[in-house]
N, C-alpha and C positions, 0 to 999 in steps of 0.2 A: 149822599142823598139828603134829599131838604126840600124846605118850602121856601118857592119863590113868589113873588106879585108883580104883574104888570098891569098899567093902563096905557092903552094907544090912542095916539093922537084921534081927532075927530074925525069922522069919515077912514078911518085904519082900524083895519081887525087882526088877530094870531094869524089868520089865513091868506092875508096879503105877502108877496113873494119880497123876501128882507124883511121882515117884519122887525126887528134889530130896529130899523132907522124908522120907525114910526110909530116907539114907545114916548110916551111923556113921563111917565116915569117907571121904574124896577125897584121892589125892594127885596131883599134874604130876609123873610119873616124867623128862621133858622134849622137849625138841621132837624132830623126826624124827634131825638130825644127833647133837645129843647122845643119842640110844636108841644110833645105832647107832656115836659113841665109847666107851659104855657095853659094848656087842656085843664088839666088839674086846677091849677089856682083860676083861672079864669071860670070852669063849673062851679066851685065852690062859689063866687060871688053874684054867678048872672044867674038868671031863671032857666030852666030846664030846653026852654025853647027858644034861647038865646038864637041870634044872626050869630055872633062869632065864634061859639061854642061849636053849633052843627053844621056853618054852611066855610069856616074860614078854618078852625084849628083841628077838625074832628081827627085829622091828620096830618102826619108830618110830611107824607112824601103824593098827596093826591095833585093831581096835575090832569091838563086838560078841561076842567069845568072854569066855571065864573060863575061873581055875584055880580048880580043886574044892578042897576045902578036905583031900581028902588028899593033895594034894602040901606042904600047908604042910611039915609035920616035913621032907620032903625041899629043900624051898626054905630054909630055917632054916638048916638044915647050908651050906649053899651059901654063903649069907648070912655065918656065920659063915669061913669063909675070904675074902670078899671085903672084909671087912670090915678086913684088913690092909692092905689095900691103903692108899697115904698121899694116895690124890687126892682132893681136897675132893669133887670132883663124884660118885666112886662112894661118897664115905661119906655125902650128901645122899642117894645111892641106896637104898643097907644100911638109912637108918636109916627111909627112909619105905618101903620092900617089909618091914622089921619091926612098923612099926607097920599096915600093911594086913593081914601074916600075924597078929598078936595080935588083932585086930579082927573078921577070920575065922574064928579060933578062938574066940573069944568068941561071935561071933552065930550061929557055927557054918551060916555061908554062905558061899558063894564071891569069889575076888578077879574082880571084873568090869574089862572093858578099852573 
């Protein structure tokens, strides 16, 4: 069990039949233990009402939601300070929720969970 991330192509949603062949991109954000070592050091750095804090890592196994694609600018920002951070595992994080937020700016759809 784990966290995964999709964005689908433009004009493609979860609910399209195959939905498989109309991802732009997938990432394994990671299994439930590491979301929530991620949680940990990631609260400790962003403000209490962080985008990535409440709506991406609150858990490791949540599935079924998305963030709208106007949180990206705000997830970015975030991103951009965690992104100091020197732990392999959260810059594996930074750089695959940057390539999911580019991917939904681009097809101008939401990050699906």
């Amino acid at each position: 069990m784990g966290l995964d991330a999709t964005v689908y192509l433009r004009g493609h949603s979860v609910d399209d039949d195959d939905c498989a062949d109309h991802e732009a991109i997938r990432r394994r954000l990671g299994n439930v233990s590491g979301v929530g070592y991620l949680w940990e050091r990631a609260s400790k750095l962003l403000p209490a009402n962080s985008v990535i804090v409440e709506k991406v890592i609150y858990s490791g196994s949540h599935a079924g939601d998305e963030l709208p694609v106007e949180f990206v600018p705000s997830m970015k920002e975030e991103l951009g300070v965690l992104a100091d951070d020197a732990d392999p595992d959260m810059r594996d994080f930074v750089r695959s929720m940057s390539e999911l937020a580019d991917a939904a700016t681009e097809q101008g759809n939401p990050i699906c969970f």
